[in-house]
N, C-alpha and C positions, 0 to 999 in steps of 0.2 A: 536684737529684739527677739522675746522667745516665742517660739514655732515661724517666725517668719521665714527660716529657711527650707521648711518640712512646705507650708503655704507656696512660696514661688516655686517647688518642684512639684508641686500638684499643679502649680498653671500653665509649668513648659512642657510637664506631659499630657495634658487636658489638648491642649493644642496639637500633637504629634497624634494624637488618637483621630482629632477632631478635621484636622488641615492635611493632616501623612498618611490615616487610616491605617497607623501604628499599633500593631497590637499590644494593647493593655498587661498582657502577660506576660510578652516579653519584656515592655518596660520595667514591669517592678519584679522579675524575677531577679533574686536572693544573692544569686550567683553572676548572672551575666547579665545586670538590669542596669537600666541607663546609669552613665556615672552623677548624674546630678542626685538620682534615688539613691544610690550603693552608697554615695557620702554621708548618708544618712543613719543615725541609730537605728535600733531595731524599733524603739517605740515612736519616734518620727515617721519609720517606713508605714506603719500601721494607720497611723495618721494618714499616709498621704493616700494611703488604697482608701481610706476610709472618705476621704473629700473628694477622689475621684468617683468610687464606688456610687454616692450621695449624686454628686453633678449629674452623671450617665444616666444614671438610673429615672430621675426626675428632670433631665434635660427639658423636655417642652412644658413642662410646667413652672420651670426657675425661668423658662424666656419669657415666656407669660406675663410671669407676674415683673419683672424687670422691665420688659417693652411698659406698662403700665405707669414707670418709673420716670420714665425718658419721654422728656419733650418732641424726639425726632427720634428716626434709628440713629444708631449709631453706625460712622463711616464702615464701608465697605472696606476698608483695608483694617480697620481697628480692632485685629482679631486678638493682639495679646489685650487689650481693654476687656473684649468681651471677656476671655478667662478670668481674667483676675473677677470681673462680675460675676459670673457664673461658680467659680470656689467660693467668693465669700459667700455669694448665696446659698450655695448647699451647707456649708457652716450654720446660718443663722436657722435655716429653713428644717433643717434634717437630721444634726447633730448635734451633741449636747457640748456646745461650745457659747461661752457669753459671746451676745451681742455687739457689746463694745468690744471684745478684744477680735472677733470677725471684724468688724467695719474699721479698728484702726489698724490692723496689721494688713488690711488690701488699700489703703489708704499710706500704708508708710511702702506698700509694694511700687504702688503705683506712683510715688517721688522718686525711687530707686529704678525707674527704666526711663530711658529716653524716650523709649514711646509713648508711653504714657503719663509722662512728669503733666504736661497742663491739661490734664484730666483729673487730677486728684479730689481738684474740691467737685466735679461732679460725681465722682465715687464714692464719695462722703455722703454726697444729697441722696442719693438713689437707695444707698446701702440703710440709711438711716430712715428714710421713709420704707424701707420692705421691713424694717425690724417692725417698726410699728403697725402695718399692716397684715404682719403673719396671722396674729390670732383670729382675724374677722374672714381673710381671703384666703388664705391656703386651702382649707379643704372646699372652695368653691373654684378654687382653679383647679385641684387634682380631679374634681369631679367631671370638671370640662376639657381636660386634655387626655391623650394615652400613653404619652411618653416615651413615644417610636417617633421614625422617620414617619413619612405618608404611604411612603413604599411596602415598608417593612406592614405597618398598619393594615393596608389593603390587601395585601396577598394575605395575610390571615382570614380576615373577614372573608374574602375568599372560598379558601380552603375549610373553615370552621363556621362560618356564620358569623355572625353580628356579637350575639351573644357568649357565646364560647371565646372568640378570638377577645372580646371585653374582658374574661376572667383572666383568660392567658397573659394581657399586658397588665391586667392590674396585679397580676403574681410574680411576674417582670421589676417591679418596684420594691418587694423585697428580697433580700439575702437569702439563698439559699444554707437551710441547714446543711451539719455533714454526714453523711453518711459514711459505713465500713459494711463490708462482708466480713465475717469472723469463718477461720476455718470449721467451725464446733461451736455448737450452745450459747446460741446469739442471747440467748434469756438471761445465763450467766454473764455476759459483758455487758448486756444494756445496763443492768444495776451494779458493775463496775466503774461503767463510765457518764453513770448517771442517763441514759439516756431511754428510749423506748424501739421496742421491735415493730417492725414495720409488718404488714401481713403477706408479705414477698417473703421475708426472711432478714433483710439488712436492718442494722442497727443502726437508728439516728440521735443525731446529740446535735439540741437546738443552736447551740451556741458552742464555741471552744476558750477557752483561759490558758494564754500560753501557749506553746507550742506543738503541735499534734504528735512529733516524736518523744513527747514528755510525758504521755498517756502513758496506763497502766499497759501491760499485752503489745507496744509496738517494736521493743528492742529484741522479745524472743519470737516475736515474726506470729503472732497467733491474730490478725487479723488486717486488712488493710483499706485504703480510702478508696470508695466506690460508690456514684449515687447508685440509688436504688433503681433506675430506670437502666444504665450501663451494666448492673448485674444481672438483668434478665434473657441477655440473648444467648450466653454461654450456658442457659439453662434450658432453652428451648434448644440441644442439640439431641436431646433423646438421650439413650443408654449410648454410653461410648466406653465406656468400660473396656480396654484393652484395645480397643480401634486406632490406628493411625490419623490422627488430625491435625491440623495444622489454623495456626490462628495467623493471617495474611499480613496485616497491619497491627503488630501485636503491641511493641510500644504502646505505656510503660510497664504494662502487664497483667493488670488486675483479670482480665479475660483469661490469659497465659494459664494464671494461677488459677483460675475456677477448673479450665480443662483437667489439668491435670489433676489435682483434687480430684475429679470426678472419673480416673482413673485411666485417661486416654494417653498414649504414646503421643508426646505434643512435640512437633515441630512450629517454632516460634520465627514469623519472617517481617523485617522491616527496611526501608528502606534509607533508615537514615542511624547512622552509626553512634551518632551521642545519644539516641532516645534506646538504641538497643544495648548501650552500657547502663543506662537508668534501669532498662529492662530487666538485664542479669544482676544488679545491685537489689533492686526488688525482690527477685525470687531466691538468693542466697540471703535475706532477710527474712524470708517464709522461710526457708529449710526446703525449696522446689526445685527442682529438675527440669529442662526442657533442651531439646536442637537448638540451637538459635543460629539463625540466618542472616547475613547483611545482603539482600540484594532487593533490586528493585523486584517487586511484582512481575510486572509484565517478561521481566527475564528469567524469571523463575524457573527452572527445567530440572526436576527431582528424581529422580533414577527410577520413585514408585508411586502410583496414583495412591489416595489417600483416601481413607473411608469417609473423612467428610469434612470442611473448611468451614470454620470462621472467616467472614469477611466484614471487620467492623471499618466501614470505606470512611477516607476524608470528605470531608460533606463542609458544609458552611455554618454549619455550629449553632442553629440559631434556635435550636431547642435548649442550649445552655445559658440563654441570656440572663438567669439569674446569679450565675456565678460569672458570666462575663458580661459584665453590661455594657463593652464599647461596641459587642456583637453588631444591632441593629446600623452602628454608628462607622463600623468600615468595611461593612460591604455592600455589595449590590445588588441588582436581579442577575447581572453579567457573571457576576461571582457566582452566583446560583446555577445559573445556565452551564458556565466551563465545569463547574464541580458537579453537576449532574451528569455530563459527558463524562468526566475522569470515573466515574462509580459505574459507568456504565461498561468501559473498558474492563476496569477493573476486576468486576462481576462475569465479562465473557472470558476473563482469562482463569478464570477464579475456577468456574464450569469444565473448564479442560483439565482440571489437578484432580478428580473424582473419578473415583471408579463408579460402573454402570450398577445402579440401586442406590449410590452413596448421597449424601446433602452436603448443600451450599446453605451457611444460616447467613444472611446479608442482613446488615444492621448500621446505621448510622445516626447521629444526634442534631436532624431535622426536621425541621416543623413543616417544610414546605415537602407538597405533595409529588412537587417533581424529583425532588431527590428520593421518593420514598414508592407511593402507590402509584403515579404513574411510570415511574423507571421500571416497575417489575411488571405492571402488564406488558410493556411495551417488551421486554425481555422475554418472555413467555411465549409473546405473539410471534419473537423470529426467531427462538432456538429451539427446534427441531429435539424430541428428546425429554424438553426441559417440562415440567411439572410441579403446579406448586402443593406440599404438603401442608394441610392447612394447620395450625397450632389451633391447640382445643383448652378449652378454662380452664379445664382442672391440671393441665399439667405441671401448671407450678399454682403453690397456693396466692392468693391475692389478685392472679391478671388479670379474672373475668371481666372488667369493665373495661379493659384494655386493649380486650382480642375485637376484630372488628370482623365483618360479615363474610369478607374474603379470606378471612381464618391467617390477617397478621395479625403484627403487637404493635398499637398505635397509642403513648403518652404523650402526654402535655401536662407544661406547668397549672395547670388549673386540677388538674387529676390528684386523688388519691387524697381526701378530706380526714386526718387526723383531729381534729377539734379544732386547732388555732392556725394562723393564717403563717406563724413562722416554723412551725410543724409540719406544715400540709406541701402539698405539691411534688411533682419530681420532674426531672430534664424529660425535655419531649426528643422521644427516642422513634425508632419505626424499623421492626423487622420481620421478615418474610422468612418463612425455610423452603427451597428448592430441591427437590429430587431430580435427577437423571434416571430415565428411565431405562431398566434393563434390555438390551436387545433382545427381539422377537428373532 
C-alpha cells in the first residue's frame, strides 16, 4: 500500500523520541539514521520528518482533540496505538494529505501489528470523527493548548512572563526558515536564492525545493547554513584581526569560518572526532584554514594563551525547538541542571586559555536562564580577575532589541518581526563577552 511504509516508520520513530527520548536528528539522519528511515527513498524520508515534524510540534493539541475522540484513555501500555493515533492525526490535522487515505493507511497499520490488530475498528471511529471535526475545533483547541510539556511551559513563563513565553511557543509550532551567512554581499545572494536579508546580515530563504547542496554559491563554498541568532556571537568578538583565538566547541564550523574571515589565527577544538571531520570538510568547502584540535576541552594545554576564545558550550538546545521539535519532548529540568554545570566547567577552563586583557565570548542555544544569565553572574561572582564587557547595539547592525541591560545578547523565537509568521523569528540564543582583567 503506498506511503504505508514511510507512515509505520514515522510511528516507530514517534515512539523512540517519545518512550527513548531518542534524538529526532539522529534518527533521520541521511547517513547513520535508523535503518527502518535509511530503507526509505529520499521522498518518503521527507515525508517521514514531515509527520514527525507535524506530531511534535502540535503534540498537546492532537491529544486534545483525540482524548475528545475516545470514550476512555486509552491503556497505559497502548503506546504503539497512541502513534499510530497521533501520525495519522498530524496527517489529517497539519498536512496536505487526504483524509481518507490518512484514516485507511493507520487503519491497514494497525491490522499489520499484533498490538494493535483489535483496535483497528476503533482507529477508524476516532480517525474519521477528527476528520470531521477539524474544520469547526482545531483552531479552538490550538488556541487552548501550548504544545509543550508543563515543564518545559513553566520554566518559560518563568523566565519570560506569561506573555512573551505565549509568542515563544506559538512560534515553536512553526518550521523554521533557513538561514546562511555568505562570505560577501548578502544582497547579491538573497536575489540569487530568492530570499531576503535579514538586518543582522544573514540571508533567509523561507522555504527550500530540493536539496540545499543543489543551491546556486554551495559547491564553490561562497556561503554556508547558519541561523541568524548562531551567527552573532563570532561577531561580538571585537576586532580580532591578526589575534590568536580559538573557537572551544568548534564542530561543524560555521563559527570556525566567521573567525577566520574576520582575520584571526583560528585554532579550532572539539572533542568529538566525526564532527571535527564534518568540520574540516566544511571549511576546505569555503576555501578556510584553521588548527584543528581533537581533544577534550577540559585537557586542553596549548603551549600559548590566546588573545581570546569562543566558547559556544553544549547546552540543552531548547532555543532551537523550531528546527527540532522533539527538544521539549526528551529532556528535562535534570538535563538542564547537568548541562548548566558542564558550561560551567567548561567556562572556568575556557578563562585559563586567555591572556591578561584577552575575552571569553560564552554563547549557547538556550532559552533557560540558568544555562545563560544566571551561569554568568554566578561566574562573575567567584572569579577573581573576571569582568563582564558589556556588548553595545551598535556593534553589529540589527541586535538592539537583543542586547539586554546587563550589556548581553538575549534571542528568542518570538524576536525579530520580518512581516509574516514563517519569516519572522530566530533560535533563542544568549551570549555574554568576559574580560580578564590585566594585572595591577
Amino acid at each position: 500500500m503506498a506511503g504505508l511504509a514511510a507512515r509505520k516508520t514515522a510511528v516507530r520513530l514517534l515512539g523512540a523520541v517519545i518512550e527513548a527520548s531518542t534524538s529526532l536528528d539522529g534518527l533521520t539522519d541521511n547517513e547513520h539514521g535508523h535503518p527502518q528511515y535509511m530503507a526509505l527513498d529520499m521522498r518518503d524520508r521527507a515525508l517521514v520528518r514531515a509527520m514527525l515534524g507535524a506530531a511534535l510540534r502540535h503534540r498537546v493539541t492532537i491529544s486534545a482533540l483525540l482524548s475528545k475522540r475516545l470514550d476512555k484513555p486509552l491503556p497505559a501500555n497502548a503506546t504503539a496505538l497512541a502513534h499510530i493515533l497521533h501520525i495519522a492525526a498530524a496527517q489529517i490535522l497539519f498536512l496536505d494529505v487526504p483524509d481518507s487515505a490518512a484514516v485507511d493507511l493507520a487503519v491497514t497499520h494497525a491490522k499489520s501489528d499484533p498490538r494493535t490488530q483489535r483496535f483497528a475498528g476503533l482507529v477508524n471511529a476516532v480517525l474519521r470523527a477528527l476528520c470531521r471535526a477539524k474544520a469547526t475545533e482545531l483552531e479552538t483547541a490550538l488556541a487552548g493548548t501550548h504544545d509543550a510539556p508543563e515543564w518545559f511551559a513553566n520554566r518559560l513563563a518563568a523566565a519570560y512572563g506569561a506573555d512573551e513565553a505565549g509568542a515563544i511557543l506559538r512560534a515553536h509550532r512553526l518550521e523554521a526558515p533557513i538561514d546562511i551567512t555568505v562570505k560577501s554581499d548578502p544582497d547579491l545572494w538573497a536575489q540569487r536564492l530568492g530570499g531576503i536579508v535579514l538586518p543582522t546580515g544573514s540571508v533567509r530563504l523561507e522555504k527550500l525545493d530540493g536539496a540545499i547542496t543543489g543551491l546556486p554559491g554551495f559547491d564553490e563554498g561562497a556561503w554556508w547554513v547558519q541561523d541568524a541568532a548562531a551567527a552573532l556571537p563570532a561577531r561580538l568578538m571585537g576586532d580580532i584581526s591578526g589575534k590568536k583565538v580559538a573557537d572551544l566547541c568548534a564542530a561543524p564550523g560555521g563559527k570556525t569560518a566567521q573567525l577566520i574571515l574576520a582575520g584571526a589565527d583560528v585554532t579550532a577544538v572539539d572533542a568529538s572526532a566525526s564532527r571535527l571531520k564534518r568540520l574540516s570538510r566544511n571549511l576546505d568547502r569555503l576555501g578556510l584554514k584553521a588548527t584543528v584540535i581533537h581533544s577534550d576541552l577540559m585537557q586542553l594545554d596549548p603551549p600559548d594563551l590566546f588573545d581570546a576564545v569562543l566558547l559556544d558550550a553544549p547546552c540543552s538546545s531548547t532555543g532551537t525547538v523550531r528546527r527540532h521539535p522533539d527538544v521539549p519532548w526528551t529532556k528535562t529540568p535534570d538535563d538542564i541542571a547537568r548541562l548548566a554545570a558542564l558550561q560551567r566547567r567548561l567556562l572556568d577552563k575556557a578563562f585559563t586559555l586567555i591572556r591578561d586583557g584577552g575575552i571569553v565570548l560564552f554563547s549557547n542555544c538556550s532559552l533557560d536562564p540558568s544555562e545563560g544569565e544566571e551561569l554568568i553572574a554566578a561566574f562573575l561572582g567567584d572569579t577573581p580577575g573576571a569582568e563582564q564587557d558589556p556588548i553595545q547595539p551598535q556593534e553589529v547592525p540589527g541586535i538592539a532589541p537583543f542586547v539586554t541591560p546587563q550589556g548581553a545578547l538575549r534571542t528568542t523565537p518570538a524576536g525579530l518581526d520580518m512581516g509574516s509568521p514563517s519569516l519572522s523569528g530566530l533560535d533563542g540564543f544568549y551570549a555574554a563577552r568576559l574580560r580578564k582583567r590585566a594585572a595591577s
